[in-house]
C-alpha positions as CSV (number, residue, x, y, z in Angstrom):
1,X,-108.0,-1.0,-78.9
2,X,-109.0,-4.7,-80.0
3,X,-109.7,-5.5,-83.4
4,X,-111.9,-7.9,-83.8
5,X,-112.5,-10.6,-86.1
6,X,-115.5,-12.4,-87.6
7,X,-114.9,-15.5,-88.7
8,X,-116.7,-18.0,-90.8
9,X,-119.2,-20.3,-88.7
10,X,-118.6,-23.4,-91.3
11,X,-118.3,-26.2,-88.7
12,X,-115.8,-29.1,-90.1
13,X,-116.7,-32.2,-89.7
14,X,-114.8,-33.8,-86.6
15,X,-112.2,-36.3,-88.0
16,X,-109.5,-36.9,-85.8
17,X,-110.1,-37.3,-81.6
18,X,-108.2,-37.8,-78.5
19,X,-108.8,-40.8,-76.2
20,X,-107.3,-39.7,-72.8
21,X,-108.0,-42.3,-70.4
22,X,-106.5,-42.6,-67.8
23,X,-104.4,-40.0,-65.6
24,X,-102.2,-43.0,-64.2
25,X,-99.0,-42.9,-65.5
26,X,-95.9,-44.6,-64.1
27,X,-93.3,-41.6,-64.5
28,X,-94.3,-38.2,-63.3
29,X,-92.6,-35.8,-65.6
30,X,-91.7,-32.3,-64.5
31,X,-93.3,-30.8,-67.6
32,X,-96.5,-33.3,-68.0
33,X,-99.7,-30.7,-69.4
34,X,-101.8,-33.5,-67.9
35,X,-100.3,-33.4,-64.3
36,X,-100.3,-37.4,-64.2
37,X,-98.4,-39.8,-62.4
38,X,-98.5,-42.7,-60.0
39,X,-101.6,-41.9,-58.3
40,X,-103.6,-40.9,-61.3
41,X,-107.2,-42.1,-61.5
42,X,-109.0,-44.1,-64.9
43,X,-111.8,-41.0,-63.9
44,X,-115.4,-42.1,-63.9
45,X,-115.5,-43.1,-67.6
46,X,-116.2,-46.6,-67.8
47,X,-115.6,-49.4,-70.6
48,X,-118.8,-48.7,-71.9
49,X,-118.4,-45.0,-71.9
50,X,-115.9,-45.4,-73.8
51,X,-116.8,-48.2,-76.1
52,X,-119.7,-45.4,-76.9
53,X,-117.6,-42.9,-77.4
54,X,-115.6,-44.5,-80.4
55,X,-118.7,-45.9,-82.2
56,X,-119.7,-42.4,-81.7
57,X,-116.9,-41.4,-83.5
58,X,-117.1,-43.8,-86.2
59,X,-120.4,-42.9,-87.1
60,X,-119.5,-39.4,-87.2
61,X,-116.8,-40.6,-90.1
62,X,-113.4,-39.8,-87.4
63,X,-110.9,-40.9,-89.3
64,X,-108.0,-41.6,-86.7
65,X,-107.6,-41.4,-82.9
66,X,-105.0,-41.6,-80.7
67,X,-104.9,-43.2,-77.0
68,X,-103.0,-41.0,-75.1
69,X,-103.1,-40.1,-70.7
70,X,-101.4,-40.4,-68.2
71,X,-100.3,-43.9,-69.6
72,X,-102.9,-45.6,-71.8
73,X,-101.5,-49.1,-71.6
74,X,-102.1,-49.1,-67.8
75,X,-106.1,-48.5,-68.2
76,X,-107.8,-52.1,-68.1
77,X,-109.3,-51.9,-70.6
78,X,-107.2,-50.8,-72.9
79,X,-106.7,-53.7,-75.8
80,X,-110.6,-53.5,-75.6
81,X,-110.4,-50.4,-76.7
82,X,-107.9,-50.5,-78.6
83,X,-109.0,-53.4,-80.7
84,X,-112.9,-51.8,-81.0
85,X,-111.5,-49.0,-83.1
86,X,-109.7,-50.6,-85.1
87,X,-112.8,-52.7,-86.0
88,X,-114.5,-49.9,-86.5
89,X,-112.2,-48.7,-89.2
90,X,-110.3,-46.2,-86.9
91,X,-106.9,-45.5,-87.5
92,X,-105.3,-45.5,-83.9
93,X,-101.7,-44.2,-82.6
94,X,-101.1,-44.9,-79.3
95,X,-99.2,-42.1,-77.3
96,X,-96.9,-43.8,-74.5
97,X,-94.2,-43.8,-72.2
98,X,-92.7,-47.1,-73.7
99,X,-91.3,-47.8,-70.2
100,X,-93.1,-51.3,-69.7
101,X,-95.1,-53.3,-73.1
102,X,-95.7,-56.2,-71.9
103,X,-95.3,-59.4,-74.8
104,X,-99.3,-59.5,-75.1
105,X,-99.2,-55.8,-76.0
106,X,-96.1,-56.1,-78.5
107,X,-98.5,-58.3,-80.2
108,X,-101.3,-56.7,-80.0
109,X,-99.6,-53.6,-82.0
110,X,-98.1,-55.8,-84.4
111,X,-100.7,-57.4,-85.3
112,X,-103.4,-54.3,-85.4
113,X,-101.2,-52.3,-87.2
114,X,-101.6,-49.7,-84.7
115,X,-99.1,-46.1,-84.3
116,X,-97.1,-46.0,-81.6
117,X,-95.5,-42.3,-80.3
118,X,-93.4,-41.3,-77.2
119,X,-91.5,-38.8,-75.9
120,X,-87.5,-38.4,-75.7
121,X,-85.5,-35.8,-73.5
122,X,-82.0,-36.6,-74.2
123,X,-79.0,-39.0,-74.8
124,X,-78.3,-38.8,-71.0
125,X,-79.9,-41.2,-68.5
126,X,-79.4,-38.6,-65.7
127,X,-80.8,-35.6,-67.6
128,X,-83.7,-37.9,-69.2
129,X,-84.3,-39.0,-65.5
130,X,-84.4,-35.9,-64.4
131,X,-87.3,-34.6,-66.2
132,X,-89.1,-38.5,-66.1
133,X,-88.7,-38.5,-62.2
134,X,-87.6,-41.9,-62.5
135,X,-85.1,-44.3,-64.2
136,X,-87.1,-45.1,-67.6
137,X,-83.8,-43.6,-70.2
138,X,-83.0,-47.6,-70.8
139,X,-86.5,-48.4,-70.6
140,X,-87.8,-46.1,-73.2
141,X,-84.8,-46.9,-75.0
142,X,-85.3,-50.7,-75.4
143,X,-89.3,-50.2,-76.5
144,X,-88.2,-47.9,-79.0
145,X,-85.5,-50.5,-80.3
146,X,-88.3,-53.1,-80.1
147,X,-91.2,-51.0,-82.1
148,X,-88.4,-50.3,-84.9
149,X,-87.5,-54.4,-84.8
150,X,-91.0,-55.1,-85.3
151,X,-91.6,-52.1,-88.2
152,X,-94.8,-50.8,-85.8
153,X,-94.8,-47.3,-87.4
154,X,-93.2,-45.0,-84.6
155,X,-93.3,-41.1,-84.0
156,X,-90.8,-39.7,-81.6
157,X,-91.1,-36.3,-79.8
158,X,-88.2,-34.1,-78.6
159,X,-89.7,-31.9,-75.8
160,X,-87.4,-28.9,-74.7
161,X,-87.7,-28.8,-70.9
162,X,-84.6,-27.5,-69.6
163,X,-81.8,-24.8,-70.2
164,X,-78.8,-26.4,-72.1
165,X,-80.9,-29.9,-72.9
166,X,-79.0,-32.2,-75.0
167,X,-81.8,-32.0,-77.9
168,X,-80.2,-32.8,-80.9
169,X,-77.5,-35.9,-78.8
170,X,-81.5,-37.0,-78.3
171,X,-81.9,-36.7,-81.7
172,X,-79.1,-38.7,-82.7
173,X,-79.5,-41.6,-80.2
174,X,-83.5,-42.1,-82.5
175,X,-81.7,-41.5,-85.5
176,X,-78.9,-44.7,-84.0
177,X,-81.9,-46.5,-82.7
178,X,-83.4,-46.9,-86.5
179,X,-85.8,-44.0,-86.1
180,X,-86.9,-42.5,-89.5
181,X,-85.5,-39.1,-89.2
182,X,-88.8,-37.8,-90.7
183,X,-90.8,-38.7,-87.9
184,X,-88.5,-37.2,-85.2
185,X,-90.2,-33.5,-84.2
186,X,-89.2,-31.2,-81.5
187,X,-91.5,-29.5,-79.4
188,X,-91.2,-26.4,-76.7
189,X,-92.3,-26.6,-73.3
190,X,-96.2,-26.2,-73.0
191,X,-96.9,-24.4,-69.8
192,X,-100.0,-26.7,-68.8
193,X,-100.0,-28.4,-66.7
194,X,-96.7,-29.2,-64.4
195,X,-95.5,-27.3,-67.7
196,X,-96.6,-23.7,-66.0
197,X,-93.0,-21.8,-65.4
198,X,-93.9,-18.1,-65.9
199,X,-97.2,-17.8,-67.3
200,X,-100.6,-19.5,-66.9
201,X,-102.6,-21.3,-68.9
202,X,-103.8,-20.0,-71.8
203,X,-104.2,-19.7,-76.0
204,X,-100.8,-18.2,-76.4
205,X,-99.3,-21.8,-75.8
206,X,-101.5,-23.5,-78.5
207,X,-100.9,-24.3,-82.2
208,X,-104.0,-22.8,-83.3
209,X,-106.1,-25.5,-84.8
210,X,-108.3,-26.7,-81.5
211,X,-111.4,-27.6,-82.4
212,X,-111.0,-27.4,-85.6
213,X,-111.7,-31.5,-87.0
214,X,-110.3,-32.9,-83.8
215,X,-111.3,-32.7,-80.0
216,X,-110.1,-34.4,-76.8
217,X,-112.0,-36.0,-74.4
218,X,-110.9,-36.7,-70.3
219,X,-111.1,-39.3,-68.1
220,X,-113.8,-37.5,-66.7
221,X,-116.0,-37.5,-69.9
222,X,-115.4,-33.4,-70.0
223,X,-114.6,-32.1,-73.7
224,X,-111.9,-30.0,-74.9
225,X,-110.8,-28.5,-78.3
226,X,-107.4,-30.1,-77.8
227,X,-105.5,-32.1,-74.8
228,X,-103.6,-28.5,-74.1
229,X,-106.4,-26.5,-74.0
230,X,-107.7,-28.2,-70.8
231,X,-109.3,-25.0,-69.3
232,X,-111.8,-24.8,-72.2
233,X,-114.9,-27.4,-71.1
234,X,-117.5,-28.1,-74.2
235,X,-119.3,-30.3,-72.2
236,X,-119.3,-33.9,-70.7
237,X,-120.0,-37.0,-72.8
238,X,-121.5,-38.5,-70.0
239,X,-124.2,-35.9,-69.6
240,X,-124.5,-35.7,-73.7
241,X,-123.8,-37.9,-76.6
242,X,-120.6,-37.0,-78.9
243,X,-122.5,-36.1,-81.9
244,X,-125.0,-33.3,-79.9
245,X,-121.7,-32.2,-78.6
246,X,-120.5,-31.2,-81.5
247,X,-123.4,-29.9,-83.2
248,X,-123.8,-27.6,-79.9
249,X,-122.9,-24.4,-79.2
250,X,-120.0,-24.6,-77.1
251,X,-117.9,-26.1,-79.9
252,X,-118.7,-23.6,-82.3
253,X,-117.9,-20.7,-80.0
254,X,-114.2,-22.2,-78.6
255,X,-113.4,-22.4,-82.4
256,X,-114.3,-19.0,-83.3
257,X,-112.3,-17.5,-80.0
258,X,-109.2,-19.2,-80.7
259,X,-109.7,-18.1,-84.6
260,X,-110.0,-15.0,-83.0
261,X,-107.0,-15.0,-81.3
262,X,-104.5,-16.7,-83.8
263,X,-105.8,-14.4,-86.5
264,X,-105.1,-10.7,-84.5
265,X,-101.9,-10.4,-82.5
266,X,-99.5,-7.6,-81.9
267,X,-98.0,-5.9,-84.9
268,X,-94.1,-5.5,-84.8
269,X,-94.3,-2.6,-87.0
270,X,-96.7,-0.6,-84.1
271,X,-96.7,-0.6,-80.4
272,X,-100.1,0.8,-80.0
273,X,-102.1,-1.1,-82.8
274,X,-103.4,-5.0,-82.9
275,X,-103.9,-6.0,-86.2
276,X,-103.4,-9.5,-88.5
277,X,-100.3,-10.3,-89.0
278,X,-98.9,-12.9,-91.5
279,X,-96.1,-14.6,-89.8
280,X,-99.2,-15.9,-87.8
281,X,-99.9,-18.9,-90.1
282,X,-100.1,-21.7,-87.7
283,X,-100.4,-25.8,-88.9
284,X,-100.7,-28.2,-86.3
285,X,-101.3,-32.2,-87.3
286,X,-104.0,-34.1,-85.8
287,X,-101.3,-36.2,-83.9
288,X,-100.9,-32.8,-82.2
289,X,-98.0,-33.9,-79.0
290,X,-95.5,-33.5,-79.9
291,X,-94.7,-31.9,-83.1
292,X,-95.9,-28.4,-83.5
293,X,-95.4,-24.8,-82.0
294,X,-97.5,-22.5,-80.9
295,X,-97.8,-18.9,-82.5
296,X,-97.5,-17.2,-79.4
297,X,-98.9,-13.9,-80.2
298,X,-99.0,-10.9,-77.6
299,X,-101.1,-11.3,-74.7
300,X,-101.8,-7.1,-74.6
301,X,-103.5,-7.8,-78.1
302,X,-106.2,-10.5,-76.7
303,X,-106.9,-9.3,-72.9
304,X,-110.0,-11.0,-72.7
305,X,-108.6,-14.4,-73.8
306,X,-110.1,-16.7,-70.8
């Protein structure tokens, strides 16, 4: 039988959103959640649309956003962008490859004092190629070598992707590179995506706080409580503003559902009951890729999860 839970309808006030882009990306990894790659699309939000959406955001008090895709740096207008939220007050991290910054763009982060966060798969080029789909272990490396030179604040993300990875050689190739320690995470494979092994799709593969302060939105102007959750559409921003967006009902109702869910899961004590159980506690940053885990309760306790 499912239990289920009522939970509070306070709405928090959005303060942290994601910025996706563009789909383009030059790498097409084998585990990407956003299926990008070389023939990717900037989608049919414009510069304007855009611009919009971060004074939007501003307005609405967002404290920090991050550019993420696909590739951000390859969207046109990127520095644009880019340099519009930082005038607004944002705080911005930009999630990237880090297989080609041009000069203008080194300088660009130094001297916004933007974020910068990647991804790292191991201390082999043939292993980190492997889940890339192309050459980009020395290129990555060099970027990362070049943010730390420069002092731009860097996050790295370990993402376990294959049996017997050489995580923690990946680890200490950062940790070589100058990479605070601290701000080296790990993160299992999402199956979204390319990501999809064995199951589809779905809240067991979330951290649990979608929606909840922070939301993504697509190069198609469609809304979601978090870049993984891509099945869950709140609406386009092109068809409504940011702020009614939020106040709507669609927002309200995701974050209740995935409340929902986090909050009852299978009890390890009793086959045949779904109940709360406390080792379900999960915390996931705004920065969300790449650094937390999801909960992963039992799917038999949340059958009507889509």
């Amino acid at each position: 039988m499912l239990k289920h839970h009522v939970g509070s309808t306070e709405q928090k006030p959005l303060n942290f959103l994601w910025l996706e882009i563009t789909g383009r990306c030059q790498l097409e990894c084998t585990h990407c959640y956003a299926a990008s790659g070389p023939t990717g699309t900037h989608g049919q939000m414009t510069k304007d649309d855009w611009s919009r959406i971060i004074e939007d955001a501003a307005g609405l008090g967002v404290e920090s956003l991050q550019f993420i895709g696909g590739e951000p740096t390859l969207h046109p207008d990127f520095p644009d962008l880019l340099k519009l939220a930082v005038k607004n007050g944002i705080e911005v991290e930009v999630f990237s490859n880090l297989v080609h910054i041009t000069p203008s763009l080194w300088n660009l982060f130094s001297e916004t004092g933007v974020s910068l966060a990647t991804s790292w798969y191991s201390d082999d080029a043939n292993e980190h190629a492997a889940i890339t789909n192309r050459k980009s272990f020395e290129l990555t490396k060099a970027s990362i070598d070049e943010a730390v030179r420069r002092d731009i604040p860097l996050r790295v993300g370990i993402i376990g992707v294959q049996e017997g990875q050489r995580v923690d050689q990946a680890k200490q190739v950062l940790i070589d590179l100058g990479v605070d320690e601290n701000k080296i995470g790990y993160d299992k494979l999402r199956q979204v995506g390319r990501g999809v092994r064995d199951f589809q799709p779905g809240p067991d593969q979330l951290c649990g706080k979608c929606a909840d302060g922070v939301l993504a939105v697509s190069p198609s102007g469609d809304v979601w409580p978090c870049v993984f959750s891509r099945w869950m559409t709140l609406g386009n921003v092109l068809e409504k503003s940011l702020p009614e967006l939020i106040e709507g009902k669609e927002v309200a109702k995701a974050r209740e559902q995935l409340k929902d869910f986090f909050m009852y899961m299978g009890s390890s004590d009793d086959d045949d009951e779904c109940g709360p159980d406390s080792r379900c506690n999960p915390e996931c940053p705004p920065r969300c890729s790449p650094s937390c885990n999801p909960c992963a309760p039992s799917r038999r306790c949340w059958p009507d999860y889509k």
